[in-house]
C-alpha positions in Angstrom: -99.4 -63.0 -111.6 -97.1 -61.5 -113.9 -98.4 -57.5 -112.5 -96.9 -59.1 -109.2 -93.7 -60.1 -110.2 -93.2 -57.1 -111.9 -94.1 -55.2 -109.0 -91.7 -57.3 -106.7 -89.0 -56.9 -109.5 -89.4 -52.4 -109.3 -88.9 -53.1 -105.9 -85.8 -54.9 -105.6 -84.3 -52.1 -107.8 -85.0 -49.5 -105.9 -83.6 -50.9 -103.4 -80.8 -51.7 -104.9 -79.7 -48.8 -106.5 -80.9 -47.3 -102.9 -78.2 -48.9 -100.7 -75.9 -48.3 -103.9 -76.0 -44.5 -103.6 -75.5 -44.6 -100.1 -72.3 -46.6 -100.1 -70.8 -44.1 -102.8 -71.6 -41.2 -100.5 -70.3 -42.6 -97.3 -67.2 -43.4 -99.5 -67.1 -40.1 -100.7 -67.2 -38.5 -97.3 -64.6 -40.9 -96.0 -62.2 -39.9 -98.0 -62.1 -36.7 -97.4 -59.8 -36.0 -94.5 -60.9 -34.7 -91.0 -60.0 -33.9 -88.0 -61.3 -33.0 -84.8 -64.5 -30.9 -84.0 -65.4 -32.1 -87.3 -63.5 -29.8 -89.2 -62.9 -30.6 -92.4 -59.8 -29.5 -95.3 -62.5 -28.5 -97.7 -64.3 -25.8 -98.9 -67.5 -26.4 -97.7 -66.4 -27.2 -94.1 -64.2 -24.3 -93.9 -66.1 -22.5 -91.1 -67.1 -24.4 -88.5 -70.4 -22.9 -86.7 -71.3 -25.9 -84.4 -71.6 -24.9 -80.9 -68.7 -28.0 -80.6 -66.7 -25.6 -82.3 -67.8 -22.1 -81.4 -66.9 -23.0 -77.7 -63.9 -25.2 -77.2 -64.5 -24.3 -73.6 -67.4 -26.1 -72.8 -65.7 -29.7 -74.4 -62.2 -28.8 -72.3 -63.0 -26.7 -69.4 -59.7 -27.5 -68.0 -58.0 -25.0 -70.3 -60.1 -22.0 -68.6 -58.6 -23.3 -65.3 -54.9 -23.4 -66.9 -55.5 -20.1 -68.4 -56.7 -18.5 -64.9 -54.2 -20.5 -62.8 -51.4 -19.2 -65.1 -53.1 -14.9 -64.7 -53.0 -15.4 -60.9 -49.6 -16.7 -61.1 -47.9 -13.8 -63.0 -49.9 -11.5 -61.2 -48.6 -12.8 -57.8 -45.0 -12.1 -59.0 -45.4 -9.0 -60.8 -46.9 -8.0 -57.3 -43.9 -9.2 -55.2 -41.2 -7.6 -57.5 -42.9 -4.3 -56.0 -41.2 -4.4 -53.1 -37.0 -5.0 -52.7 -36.8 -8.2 -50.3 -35.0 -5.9 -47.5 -38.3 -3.7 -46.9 -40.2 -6.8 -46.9 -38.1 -8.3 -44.6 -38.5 -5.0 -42.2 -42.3 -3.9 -42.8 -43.5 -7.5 -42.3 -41.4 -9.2 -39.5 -40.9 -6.9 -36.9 -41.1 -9.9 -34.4 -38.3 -11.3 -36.0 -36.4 -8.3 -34.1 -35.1 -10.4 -31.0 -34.0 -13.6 -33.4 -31.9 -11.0 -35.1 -30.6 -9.8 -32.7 -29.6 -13.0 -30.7 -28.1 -14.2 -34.2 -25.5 -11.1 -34.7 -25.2 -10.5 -31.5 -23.4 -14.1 -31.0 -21.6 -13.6 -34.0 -20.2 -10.0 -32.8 -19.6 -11.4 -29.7 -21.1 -8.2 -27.8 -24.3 -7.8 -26.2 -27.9 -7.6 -27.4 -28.1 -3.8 -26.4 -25.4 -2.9 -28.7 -27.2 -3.9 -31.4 -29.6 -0.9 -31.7 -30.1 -0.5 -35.7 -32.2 -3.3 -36.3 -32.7 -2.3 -39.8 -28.9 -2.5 -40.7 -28.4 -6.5 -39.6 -32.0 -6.9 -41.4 -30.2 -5.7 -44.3 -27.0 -8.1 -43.4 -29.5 -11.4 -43.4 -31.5 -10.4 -46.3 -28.0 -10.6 -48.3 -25.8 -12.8 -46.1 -24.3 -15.3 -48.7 -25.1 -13.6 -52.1 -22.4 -14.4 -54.4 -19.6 -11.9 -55.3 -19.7 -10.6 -58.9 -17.3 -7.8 -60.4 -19.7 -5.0 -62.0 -22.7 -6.9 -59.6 -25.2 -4.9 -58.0 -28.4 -7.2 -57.2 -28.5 -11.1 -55.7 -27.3 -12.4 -58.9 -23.7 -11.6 -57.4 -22.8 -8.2 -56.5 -19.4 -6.7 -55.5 -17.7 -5.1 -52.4 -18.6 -1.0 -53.1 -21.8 -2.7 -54.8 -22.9 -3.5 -51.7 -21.6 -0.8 -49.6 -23.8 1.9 -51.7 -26.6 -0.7 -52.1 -26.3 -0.6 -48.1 -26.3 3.1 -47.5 -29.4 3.3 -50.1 -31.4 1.0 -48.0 -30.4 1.5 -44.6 -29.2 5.1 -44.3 -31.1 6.3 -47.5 -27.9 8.0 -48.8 -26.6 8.1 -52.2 -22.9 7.0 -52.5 -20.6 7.0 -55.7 -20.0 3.4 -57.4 -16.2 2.4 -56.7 -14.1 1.6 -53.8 -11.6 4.7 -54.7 -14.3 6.8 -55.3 -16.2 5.9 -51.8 -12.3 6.4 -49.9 -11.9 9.9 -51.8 -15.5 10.9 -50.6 -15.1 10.6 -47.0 -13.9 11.6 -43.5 -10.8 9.7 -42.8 -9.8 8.4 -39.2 -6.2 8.2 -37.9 -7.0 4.6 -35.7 -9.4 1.6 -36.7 -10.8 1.8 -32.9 -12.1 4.7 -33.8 -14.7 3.0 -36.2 -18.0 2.9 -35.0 -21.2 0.8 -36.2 -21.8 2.7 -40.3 -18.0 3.7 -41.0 -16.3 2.8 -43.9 -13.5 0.4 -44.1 -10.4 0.1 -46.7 -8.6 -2.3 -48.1 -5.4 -2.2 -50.4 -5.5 -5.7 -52.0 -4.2 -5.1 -55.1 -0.9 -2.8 -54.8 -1.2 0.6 -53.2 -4.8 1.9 -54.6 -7.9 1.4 -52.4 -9.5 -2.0 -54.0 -11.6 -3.1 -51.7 -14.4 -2.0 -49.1 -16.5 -3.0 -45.9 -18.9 -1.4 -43.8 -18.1 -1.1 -40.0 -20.1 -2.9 -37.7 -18.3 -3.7 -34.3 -16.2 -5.3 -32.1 -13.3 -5.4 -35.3 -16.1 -7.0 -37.3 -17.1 -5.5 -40.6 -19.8 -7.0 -43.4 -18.4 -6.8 -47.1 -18.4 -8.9 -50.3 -15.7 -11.2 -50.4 -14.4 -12.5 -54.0 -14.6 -15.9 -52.4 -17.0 -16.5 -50.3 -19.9 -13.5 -50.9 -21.4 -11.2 -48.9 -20.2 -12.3 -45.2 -18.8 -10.8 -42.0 -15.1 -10.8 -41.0 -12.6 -9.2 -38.3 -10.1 -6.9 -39.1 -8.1 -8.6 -36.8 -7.8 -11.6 -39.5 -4.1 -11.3 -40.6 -5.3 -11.0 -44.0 -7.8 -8.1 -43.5 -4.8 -6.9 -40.8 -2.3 -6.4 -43.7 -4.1 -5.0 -46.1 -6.5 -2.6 -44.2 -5.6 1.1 -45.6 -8.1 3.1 -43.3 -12.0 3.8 -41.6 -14.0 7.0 -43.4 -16.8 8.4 -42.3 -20.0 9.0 -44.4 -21.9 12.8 -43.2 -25.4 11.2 -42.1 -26.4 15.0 -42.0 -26.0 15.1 -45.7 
């Protein structure tokens, strides 16, 4: 009897000193702090080489699709910055041609006929309303021999020099504005007697320019305004 007891009293000890040791090491391992993927702040949990760890992709396959979706989207703009807006406009519409027409034609107040360089009033709606900027040469506001030389570049693919004075200097002049014809050049003196301001010709007295008010936009020269201040038409060589 007493082998028995003795037994059942080795028994309860080992247990005991059993559930002992495994309350100190979960106690341990508590306190150490962790965080997720099971990584610990320690020394021997430094480097993680679960596969939980090794691929973060398989527990949050959403941030392959971000990461993709975000590619495809900067390569979609860097493709589109390729081409300037007005050859776009040109090289991909071209059935747009009668709209245009129709549109400036009613605004020019002449007939669809007249209206034979498509490419030029492509140019006009691609810019129509673009902000004026002194020193501006892009849609982020551009000013009036900005645009004129931007305009030559893209419609007539001629080269002209930067300012107003410059464009006036480099130029056929004409005695009479009804002499102008769709291309010419027209001048301003808005500021005193030097050439300040510029316009390109289109017809019927209209001209397109860049206001300082309203932007790129189309006016007459028959406007008391533009009537008192217009200084002359010049005429850009097409041959060269």
């Amino acid at each position: 009897m007493r082998i028995y007891i003795q037994y059942f009293f080795c028994i309860c000890l080992l247990a005991f000193a059993s559930c002992d040791t495994t309350h100190k090491a979960t106690a341990h391992h508590s306190r150490q702090p962790r965080f997720i993927d099971d990584i610990y702040m320690d020394k021997h949990n430094k480097n993680c080489t679960s596969t939980e760890c090794i691929d973060k992709s398989v527990k949050y396959p959403e941030r392959k699709y971000a990461d993709k979706k975000h590619t495809d989207k900067s390569k979609g703009k860097a493709k589109e910055t390729k081409n300037t807006p007005d050859k776009a406009i040109v090289d991909t519409h071209p059935e747009d041609n009668s709209g245009i027409k129709d549109k400036y034609a009613a605004m020019l107040g002449v007939s669809r006929k007249e209206l034979t360089n498509i490419a030029l009033y492509r140019f006009i709606e691609a810019w129509y309303g673009v902000d004026y900027r002194m020193g501006g040469t892009d849609k982020d506001g551009i000013d009036c021999s900005g645009f004129v030389q931007k305009l030559y570049t893209e419609v007539f693919g001629l080269d002209l020099v930067r300012t107003s004075y410059q464009q006036f200097t480099n130029c056929e002049h004409l005695r009479k504005a009804d002499e102008a014809v769709e291309g010419d050049l027209v001048f301003f003196k808005t500021r005193g007697h030097r050439i300040s301001h510029v316009g390109v010709y289109l017809s019927n007295d209209y001209f397109v320019h860049a206001s300082t008010t309203q932007g790129i936009m189309i006016s007459s020269l028959k406007e008391e305004y533009w009537h008192k201040h217009f200084a002359g038409v010049g005429r850009i060589s097409k041959g060269g």
